[in-house]
MOPAC internal coordinates of N, CA, C and O (Angstrom, degrees):
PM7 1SCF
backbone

  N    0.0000 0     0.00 0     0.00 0    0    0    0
  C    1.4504 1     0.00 0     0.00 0    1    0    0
  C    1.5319 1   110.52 1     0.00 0    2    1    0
  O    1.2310 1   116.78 1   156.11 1    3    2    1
  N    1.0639 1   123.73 1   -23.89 1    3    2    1
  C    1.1946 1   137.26 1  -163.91 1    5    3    2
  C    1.8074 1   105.00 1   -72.25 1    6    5    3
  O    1.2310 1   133.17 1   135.77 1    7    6    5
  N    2.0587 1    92.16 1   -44.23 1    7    6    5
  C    1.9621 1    81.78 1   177.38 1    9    7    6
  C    1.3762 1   102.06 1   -88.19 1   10    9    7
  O    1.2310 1   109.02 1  -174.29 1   11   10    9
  N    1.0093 1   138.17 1     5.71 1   11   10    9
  C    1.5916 1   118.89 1   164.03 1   13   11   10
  C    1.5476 1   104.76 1   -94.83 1   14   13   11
  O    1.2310 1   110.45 1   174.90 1   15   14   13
  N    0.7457 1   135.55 1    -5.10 1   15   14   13
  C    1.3532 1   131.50 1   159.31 1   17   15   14
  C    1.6091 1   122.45 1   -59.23 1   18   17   15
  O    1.2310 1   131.32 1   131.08 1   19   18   17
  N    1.6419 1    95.75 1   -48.92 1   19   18   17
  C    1.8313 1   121.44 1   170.32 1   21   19   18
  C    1.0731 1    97.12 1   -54.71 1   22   21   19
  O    1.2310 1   112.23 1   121.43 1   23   22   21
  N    1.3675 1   132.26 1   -58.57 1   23   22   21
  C    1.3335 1   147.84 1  -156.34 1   25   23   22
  C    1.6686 1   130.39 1   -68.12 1   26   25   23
  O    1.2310 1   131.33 1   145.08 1   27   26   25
  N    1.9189 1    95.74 1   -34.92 1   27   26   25
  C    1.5858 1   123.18 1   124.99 1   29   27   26
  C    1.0928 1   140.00 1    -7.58 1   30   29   27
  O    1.2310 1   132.70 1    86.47 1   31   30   29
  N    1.6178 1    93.08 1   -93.53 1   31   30   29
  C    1.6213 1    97.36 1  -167.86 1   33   31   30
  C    1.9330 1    92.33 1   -84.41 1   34   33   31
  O    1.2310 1   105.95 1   131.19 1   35   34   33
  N    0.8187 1   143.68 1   -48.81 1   35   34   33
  C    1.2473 1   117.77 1   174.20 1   37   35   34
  C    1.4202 1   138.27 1   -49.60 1   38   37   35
  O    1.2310 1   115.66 1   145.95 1   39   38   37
  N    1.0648 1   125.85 1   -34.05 1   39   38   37
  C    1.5731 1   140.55 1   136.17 1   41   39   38
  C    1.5832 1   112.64 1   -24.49 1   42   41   39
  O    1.2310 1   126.07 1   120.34 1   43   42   41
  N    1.0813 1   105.93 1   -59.66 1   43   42   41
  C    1.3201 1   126.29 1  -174.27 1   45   43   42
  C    2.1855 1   113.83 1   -87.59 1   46   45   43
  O    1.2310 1   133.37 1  -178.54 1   47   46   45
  N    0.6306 1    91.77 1     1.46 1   47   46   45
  C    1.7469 1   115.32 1   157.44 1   49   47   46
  C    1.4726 1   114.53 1   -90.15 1   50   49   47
  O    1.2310 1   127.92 1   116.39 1   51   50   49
  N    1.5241 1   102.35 1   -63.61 1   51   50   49
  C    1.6424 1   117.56 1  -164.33 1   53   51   50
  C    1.6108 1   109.99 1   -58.30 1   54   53   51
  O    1.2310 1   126.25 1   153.82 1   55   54   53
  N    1.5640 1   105.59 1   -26.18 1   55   54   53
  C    1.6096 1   122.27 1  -169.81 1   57   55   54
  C    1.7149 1    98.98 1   -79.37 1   58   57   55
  O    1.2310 1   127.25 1   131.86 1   59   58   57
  N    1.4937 1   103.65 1   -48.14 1   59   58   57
  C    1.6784 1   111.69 1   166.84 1   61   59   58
  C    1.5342 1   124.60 1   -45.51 1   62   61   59
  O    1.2310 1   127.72 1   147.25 1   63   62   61
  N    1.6376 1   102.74 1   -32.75 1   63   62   61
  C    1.3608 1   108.16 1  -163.26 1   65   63   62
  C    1.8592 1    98.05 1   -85.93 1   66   65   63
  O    1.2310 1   124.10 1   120.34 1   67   66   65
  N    1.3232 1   109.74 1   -59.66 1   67   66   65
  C    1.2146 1   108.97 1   160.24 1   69   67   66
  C    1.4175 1   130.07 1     1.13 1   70   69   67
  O    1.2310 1   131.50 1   113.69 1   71   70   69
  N    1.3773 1    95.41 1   -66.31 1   71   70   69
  C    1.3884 1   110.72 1  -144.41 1   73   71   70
  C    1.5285 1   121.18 1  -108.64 1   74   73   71
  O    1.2310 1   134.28 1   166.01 1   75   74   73
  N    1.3550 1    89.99 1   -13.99 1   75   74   73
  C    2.2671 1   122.44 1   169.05 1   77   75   74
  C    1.2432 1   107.98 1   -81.29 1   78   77   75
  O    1.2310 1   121.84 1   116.60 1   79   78   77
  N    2.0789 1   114.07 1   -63.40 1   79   78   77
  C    1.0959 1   130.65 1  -130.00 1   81   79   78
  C    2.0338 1    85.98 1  -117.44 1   82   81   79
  O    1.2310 1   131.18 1   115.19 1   83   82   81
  N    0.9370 1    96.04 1   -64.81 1   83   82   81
  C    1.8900 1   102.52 1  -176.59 1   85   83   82
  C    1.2584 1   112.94 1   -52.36 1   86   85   83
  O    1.2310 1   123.11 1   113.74 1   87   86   85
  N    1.2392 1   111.64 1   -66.26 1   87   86   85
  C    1.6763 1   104.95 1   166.70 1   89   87   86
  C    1.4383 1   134.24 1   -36.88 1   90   89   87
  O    1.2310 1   119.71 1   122.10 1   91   90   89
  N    1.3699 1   118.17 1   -57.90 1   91   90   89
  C    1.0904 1   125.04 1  -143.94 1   93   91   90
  C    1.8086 1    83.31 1   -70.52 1   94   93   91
  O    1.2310 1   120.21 1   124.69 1   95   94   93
  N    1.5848 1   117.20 1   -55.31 1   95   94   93
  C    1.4888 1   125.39 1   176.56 1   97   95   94
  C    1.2134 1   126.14 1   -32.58 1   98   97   95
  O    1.2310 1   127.09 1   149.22 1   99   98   97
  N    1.7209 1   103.96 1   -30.78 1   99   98   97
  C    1.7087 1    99.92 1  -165.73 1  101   99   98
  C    1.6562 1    82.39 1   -95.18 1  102  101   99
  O    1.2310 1   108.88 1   161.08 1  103  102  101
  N    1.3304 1   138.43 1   -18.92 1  103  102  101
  C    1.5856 1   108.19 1  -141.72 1  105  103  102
  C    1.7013 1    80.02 1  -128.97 1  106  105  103
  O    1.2310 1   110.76 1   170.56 1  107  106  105
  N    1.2176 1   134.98 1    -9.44 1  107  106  105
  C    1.8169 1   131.38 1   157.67 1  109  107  106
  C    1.0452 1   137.74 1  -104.23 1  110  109  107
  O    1.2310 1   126.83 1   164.71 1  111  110  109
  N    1.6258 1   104.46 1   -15.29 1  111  110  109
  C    1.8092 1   124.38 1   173.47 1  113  111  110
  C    1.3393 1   109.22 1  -114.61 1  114  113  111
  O    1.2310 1   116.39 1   144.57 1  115  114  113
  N    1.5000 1   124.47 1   -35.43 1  115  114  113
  C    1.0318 1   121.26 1   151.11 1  117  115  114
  C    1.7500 1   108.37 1   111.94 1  118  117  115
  O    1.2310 1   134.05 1  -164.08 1  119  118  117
  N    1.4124 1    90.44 1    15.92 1  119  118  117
  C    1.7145 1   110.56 1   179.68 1  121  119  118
  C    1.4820 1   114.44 1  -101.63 1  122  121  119
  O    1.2310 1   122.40 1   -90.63 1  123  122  121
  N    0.9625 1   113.01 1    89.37 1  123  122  121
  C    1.7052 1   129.31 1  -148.89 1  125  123  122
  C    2.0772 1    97.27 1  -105.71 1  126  125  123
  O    1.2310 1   128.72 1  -170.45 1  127  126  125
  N    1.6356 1   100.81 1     9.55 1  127  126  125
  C    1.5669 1   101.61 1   168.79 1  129  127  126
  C    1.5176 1   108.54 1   -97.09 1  130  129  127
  O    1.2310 1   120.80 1   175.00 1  131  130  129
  N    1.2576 1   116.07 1    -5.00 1  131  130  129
  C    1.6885 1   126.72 1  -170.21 1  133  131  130
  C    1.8065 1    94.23 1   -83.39 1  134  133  131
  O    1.2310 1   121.49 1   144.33 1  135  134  133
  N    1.3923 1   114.75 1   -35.67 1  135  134  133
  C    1.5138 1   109.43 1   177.29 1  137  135  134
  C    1.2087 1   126.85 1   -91.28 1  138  137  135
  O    1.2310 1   122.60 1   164.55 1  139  138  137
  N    1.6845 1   112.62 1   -15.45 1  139  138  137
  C    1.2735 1   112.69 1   164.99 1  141  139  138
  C    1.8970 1   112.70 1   -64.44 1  142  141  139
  O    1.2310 1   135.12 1   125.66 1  143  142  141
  N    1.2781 1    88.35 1   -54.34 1  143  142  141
  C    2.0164 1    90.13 1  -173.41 1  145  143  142
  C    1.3911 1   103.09 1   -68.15 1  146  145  143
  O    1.2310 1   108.36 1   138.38 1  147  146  145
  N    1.6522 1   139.36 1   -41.62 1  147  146  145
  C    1.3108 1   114.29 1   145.27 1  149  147  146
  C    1.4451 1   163.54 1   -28.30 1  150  149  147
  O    1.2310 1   129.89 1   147.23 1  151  150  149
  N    1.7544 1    98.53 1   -32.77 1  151  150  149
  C    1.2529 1   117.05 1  -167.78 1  153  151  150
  C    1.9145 1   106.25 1  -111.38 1  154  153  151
  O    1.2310 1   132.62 1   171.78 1  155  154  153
  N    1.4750 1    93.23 1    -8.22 1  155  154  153
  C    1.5936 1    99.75 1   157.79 1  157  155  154
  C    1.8724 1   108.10 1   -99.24 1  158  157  155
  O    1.2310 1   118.32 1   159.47 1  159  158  157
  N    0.5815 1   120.80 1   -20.53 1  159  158  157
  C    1.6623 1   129.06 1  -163.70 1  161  159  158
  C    1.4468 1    87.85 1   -81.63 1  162  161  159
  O    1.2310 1   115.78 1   126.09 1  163  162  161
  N    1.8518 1   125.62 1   -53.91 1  163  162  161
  C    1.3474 1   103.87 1   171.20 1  165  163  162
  C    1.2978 1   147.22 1   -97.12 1  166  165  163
  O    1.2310 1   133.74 1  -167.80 1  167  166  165
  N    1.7186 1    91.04 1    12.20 1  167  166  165
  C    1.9238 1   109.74 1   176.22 1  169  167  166
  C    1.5234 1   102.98 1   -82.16 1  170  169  167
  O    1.2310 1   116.55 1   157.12 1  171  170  169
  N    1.7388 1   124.16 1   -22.88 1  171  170  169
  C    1.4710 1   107.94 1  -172.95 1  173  171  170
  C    1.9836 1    93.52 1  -101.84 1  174  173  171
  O    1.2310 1   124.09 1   166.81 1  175  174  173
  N    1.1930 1   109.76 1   -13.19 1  175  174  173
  C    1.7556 1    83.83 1   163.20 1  177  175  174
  C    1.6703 1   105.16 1  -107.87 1  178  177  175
  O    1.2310 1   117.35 1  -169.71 1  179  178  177
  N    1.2154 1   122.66 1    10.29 1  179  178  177
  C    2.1257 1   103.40 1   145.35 1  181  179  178
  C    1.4192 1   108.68 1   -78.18 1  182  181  179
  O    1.2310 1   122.54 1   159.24 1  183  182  181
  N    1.3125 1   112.75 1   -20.76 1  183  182  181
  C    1.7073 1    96.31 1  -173.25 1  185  183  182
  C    1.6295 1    83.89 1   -70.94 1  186  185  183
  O    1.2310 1   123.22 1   104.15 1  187  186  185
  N    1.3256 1   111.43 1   -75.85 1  187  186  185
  C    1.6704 1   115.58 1  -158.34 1  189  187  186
  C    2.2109 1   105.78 1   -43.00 1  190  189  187
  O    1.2310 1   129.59 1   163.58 1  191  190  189
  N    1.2141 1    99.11 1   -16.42 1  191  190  189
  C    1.6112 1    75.01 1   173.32 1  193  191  190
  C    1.4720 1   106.61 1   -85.88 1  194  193  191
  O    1.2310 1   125.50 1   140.36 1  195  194  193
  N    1.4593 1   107.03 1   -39.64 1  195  194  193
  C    1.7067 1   110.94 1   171.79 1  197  195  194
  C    1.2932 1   123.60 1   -39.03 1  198  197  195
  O    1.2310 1   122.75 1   130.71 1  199  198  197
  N    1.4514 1   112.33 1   -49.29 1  199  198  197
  C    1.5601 1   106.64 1  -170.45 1  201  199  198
  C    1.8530 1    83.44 1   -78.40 1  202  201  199
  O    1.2310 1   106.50 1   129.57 1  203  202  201
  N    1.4141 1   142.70 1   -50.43 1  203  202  201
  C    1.0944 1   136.10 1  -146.60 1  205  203  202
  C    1.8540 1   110.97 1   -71.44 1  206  205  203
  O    1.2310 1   129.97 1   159.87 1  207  206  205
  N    1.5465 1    98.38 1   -20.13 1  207  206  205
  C    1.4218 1    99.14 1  -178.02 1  209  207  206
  C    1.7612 1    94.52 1   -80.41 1  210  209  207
  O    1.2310 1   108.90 1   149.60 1  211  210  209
  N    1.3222 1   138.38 1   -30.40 1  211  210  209
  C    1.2967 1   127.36 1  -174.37 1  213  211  210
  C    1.5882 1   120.71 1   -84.77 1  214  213  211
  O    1.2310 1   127.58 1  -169.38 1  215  214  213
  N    0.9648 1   103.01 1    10.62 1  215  214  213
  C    2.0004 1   112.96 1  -177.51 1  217  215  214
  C    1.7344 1    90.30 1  -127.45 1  218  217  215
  O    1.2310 1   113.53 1   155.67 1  219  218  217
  N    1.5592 1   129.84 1   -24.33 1  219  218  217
  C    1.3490 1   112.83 1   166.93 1  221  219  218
  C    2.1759 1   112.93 1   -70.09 1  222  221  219
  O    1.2310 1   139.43 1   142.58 1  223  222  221
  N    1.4845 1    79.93 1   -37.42 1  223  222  221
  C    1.9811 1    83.53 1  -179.87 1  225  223  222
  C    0.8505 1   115.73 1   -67.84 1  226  225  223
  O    1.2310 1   107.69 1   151.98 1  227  226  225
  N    1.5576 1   140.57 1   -28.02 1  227  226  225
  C    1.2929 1   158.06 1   175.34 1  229  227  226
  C    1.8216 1    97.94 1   -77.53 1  230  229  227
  O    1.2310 1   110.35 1   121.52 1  231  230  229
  N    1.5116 1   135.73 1   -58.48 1  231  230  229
  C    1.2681 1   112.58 1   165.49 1  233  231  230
  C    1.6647 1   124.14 1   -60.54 1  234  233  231
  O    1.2310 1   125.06 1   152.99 1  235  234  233
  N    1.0018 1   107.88 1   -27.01 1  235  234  233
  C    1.5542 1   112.54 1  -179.54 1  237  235  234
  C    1.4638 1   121.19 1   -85.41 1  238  237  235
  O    1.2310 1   126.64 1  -178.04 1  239  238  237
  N    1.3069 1   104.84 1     1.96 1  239  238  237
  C    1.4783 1   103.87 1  -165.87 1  241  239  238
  C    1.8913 1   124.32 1    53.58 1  242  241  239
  O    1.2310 1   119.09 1  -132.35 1  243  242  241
  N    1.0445 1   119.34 1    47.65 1  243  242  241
  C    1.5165 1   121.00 1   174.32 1  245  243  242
  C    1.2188 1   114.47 1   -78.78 1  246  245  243
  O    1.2310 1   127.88 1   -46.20 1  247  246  245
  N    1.6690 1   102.44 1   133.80 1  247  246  245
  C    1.4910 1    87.56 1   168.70 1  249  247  246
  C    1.8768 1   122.85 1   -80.68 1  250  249  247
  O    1.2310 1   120.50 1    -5.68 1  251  250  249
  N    1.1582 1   116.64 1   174.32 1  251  250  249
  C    1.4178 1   104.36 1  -146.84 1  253  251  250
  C    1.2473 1   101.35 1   -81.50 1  254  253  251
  O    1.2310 1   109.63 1   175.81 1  255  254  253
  N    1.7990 1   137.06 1    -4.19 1  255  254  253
  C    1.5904 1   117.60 1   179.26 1  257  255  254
  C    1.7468 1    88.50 1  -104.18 1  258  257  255
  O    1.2310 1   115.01 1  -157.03 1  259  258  257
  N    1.3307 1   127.06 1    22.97 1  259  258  257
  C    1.9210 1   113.19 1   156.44 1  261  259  258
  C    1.6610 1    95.07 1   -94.53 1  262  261  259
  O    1.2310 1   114.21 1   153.40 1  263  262  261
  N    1.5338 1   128.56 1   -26.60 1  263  262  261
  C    1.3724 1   109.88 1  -169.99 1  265  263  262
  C    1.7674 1    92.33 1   -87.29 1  266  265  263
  O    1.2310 1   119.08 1   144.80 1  267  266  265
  N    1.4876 1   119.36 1   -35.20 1  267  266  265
  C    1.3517 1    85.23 1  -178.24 1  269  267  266
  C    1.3097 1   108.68 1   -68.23 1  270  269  267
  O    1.2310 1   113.18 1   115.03 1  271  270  269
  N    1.3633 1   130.49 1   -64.97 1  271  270  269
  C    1.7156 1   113.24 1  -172.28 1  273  271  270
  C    1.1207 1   112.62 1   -14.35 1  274  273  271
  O    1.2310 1   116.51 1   128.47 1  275  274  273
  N    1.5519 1   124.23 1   -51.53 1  275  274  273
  C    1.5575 1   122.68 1  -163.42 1  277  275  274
  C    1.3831 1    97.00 1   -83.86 1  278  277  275
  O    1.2310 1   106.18 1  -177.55 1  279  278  277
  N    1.3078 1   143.28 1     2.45 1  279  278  277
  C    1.1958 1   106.97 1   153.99 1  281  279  278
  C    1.5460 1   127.37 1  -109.66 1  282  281  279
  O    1.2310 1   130.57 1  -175.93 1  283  282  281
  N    1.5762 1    97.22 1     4.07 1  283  282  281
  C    1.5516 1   105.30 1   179.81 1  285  283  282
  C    1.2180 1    97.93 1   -62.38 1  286  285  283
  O    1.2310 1   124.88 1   150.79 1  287  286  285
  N    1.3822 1   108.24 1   -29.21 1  287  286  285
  C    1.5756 1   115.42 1  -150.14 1  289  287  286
  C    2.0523 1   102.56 1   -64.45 1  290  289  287
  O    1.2310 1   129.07 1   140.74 1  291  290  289
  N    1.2736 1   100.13 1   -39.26 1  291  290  289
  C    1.0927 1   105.49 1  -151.42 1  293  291  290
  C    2.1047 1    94.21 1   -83.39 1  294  293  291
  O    1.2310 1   130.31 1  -166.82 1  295  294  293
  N    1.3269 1    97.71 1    13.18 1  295  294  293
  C    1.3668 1    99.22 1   161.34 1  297  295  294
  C    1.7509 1   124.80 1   -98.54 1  298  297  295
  O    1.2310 1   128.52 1   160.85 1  299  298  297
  N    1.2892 1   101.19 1   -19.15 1  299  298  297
  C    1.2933 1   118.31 1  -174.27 1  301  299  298
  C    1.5667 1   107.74 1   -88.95 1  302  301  299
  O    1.2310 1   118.15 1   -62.67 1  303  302  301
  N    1.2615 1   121.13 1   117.33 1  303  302  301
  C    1.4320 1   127.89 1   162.24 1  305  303  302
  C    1.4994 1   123.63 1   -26.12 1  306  305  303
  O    1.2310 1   111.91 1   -79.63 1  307  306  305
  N    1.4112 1   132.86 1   100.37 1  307  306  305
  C    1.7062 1   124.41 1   177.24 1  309  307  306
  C    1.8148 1    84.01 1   103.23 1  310  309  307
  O    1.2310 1   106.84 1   153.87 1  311  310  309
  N    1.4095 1   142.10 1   -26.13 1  311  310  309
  C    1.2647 1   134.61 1  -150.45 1  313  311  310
  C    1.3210 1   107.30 1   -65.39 1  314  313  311
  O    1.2310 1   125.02 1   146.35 1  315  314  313
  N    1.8763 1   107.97 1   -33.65 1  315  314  313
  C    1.6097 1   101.06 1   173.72 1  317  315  314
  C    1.2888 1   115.17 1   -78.80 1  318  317  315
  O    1.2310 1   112.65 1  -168.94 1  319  318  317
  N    1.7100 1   131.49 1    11.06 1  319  318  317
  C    1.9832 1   117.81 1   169.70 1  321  319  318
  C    1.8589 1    72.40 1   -84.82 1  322  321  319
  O    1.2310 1    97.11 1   114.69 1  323  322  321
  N    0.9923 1   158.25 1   -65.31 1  323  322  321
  C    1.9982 1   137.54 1  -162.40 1  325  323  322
  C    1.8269 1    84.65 1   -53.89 1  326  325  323
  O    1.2310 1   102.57 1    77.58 1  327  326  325
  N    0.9076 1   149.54 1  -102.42 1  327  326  325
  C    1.1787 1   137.22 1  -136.77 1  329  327  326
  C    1.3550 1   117.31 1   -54.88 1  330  329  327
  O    1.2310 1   104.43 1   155.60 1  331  330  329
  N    1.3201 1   146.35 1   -24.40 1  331  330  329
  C    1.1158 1   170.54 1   143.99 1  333  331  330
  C    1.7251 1    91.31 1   -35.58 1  334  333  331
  O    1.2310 1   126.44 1    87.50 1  335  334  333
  N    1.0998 1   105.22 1   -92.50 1  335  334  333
  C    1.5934 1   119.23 1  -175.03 1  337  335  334
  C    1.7346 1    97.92 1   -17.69 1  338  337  335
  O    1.2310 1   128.22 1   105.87 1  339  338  337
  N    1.4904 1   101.78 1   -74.13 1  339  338  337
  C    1.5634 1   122.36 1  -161.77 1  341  339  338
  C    1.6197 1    91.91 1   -54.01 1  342  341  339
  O    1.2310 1   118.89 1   127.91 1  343  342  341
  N    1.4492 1   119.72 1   -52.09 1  343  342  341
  C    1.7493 1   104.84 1   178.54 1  345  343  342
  C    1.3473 1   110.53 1   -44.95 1  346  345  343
  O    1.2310 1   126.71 1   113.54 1  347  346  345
  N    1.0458 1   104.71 1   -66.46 1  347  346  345
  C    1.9552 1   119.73 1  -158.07 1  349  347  346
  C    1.7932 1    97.49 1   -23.79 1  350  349  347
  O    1.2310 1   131.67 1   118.48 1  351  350  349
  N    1.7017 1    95.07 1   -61.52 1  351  350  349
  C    1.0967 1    83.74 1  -171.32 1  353  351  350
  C    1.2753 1   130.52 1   -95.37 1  354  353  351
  O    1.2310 1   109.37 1  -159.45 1  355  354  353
  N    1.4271 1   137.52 1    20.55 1  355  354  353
  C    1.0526 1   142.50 1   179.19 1  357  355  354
  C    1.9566 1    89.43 1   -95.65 1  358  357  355
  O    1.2310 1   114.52 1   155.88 1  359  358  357
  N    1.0840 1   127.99 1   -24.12 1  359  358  357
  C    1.1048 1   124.50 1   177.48 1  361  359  358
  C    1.5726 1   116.34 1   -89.45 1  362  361  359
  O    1.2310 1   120.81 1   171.98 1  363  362  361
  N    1.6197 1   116.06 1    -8.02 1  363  362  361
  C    1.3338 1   113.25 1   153.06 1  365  363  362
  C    1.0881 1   131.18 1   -93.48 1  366  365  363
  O    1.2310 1   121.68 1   160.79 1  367  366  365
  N    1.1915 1   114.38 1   -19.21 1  367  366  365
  C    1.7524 1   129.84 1   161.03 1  369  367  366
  C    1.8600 1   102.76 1   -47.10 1  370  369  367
  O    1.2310 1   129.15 1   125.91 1  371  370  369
  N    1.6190 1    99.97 1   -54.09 1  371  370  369
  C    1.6535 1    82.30 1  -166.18 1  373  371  370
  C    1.5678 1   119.37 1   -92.38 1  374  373  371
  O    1.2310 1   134.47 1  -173.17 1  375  374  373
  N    1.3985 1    89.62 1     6.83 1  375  374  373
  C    1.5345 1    91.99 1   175.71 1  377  375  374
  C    2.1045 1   104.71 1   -79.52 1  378  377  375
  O    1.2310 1   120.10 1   180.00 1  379  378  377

């Protein structure tokens, strides 16, 4: 649980970076290569949290609308500090 957590908040950065930093460049400066290497940089870590959130629910036993929440989540901007949160402590509980 611990690398999908990593796998999380970095995912969940890359979507930030996108969408703060990539955008604003391609569509006000007019450098529209800042969203290509962005917008690939965070389509191959949503896949890797996607497949990684469904082999964590499957080790954790989730039932299947906590893995979807958690992965809607990881569509929503800020959605991985709730998934993050919800790890931390499900990972201090079992510690």
């Amino acid at each position: 649980m611990k690398v999908f957590r990593l796998i999380s908040l970095i995912e969940g950065i890359s979507l930030l970076v996108l969408l703060f930093i990539a955008m604003p460049l391609k569509y006000q400066f007019g450098i529209s290569e800042a969203v290509w290497y962005a917008g690939i940089t965070h389509g191959m870590l949503f896949l890797t949290y996607m497949v990684m959130s469904l082999v964590t629910s499957h080790q954790q036993q989730w039932p299947v609308i906590k893995w979807l929440l958690i992965f809607l989540a990881g569509i929503v901007p800020l959605g991985f500090v709730a998934v993050d949160k919800k790890l931390k402590k499900e990972l201090a509980s079992a510690a």
